[in-house]
N, C-alpha and C positions, 0 to 999 in steps of 0.2 A: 820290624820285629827282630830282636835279638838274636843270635842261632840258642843262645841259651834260653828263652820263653818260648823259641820253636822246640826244643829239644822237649823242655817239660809238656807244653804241650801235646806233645807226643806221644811222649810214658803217659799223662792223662788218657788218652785216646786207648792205648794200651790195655791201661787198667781198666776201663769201661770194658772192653772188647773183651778182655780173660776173664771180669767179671759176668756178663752176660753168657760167658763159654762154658764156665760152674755154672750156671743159674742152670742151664740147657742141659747138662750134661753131656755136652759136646769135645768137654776136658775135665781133665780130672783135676784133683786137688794135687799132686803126686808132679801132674805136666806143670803147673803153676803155680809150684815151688820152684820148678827147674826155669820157666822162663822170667818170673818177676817178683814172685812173692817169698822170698827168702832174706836169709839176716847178711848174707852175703852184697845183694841190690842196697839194701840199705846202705853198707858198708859203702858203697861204692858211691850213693847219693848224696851222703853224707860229705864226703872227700868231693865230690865235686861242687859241695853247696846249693844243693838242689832246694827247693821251696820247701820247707818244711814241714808243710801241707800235706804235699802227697808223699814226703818221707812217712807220718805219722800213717795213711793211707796203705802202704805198703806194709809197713810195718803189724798194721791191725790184717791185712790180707795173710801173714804168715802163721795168725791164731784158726785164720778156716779149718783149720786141719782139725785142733782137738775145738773148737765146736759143734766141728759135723760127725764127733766120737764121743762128746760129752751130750752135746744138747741138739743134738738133730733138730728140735724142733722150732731149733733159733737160725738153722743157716740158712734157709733162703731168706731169713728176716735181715740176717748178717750181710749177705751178701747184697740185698738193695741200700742197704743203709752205705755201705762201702761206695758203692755205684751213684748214689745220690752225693755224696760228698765230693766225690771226682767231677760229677756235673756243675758243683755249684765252683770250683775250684774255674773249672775248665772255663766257663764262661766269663772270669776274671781276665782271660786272655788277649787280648786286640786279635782281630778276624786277618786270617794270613791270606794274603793279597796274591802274592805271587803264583805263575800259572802250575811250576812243580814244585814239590818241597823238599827233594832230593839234588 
């Protein structure tokens, strides 16, 4: 495995994890802008040539905001549909072997 297909893998992980943090309300929209779902992340995924995939993934995470202010009755719709895409991405990955990932 790549350190780059570990790395994406990761932010995959990531995203599942912040996404199920919204789902819970265990974080807010507010915290995950600050940790992942902002035009900045992209910026920066972009520049490193990250997968596209979950560029557009992130990307769609930075509209939670004015969904869950426009259409309430779409963000937890939003937010699996987000989560489900990160899954099917995720599982594109070869299974990381090694005993730590750090």
């Amino acid at each position: 495995m790549t350190k780059k297909s570990l790395n994406e893998k990761m932010l995959l992980i990531s995203i599942i994890g912040t996404l199920e943090s919204l789902k819970g309300e265990g974080l807010s929209i507010n915290e995950a802008e600050k940790y992942l779902f902002s035009p900045h992340m992209v910026q920066m995924l972009k520049e490193n040539k990250c997968n596209e995939s979950i560029i557009f993934i992130i990307e769609k995470g930075c509209e939670l905001e004015d969904i869950a202010s426009l259409l309430p009755q779409k963000y937890i719709d939003s937010i699996e549909e987000l989560k489900q895409e990160a899954l099917t991405i995720l599982k594109e990955y070869e299974v990381f072997e090694k005993k730590f990932w750090v």
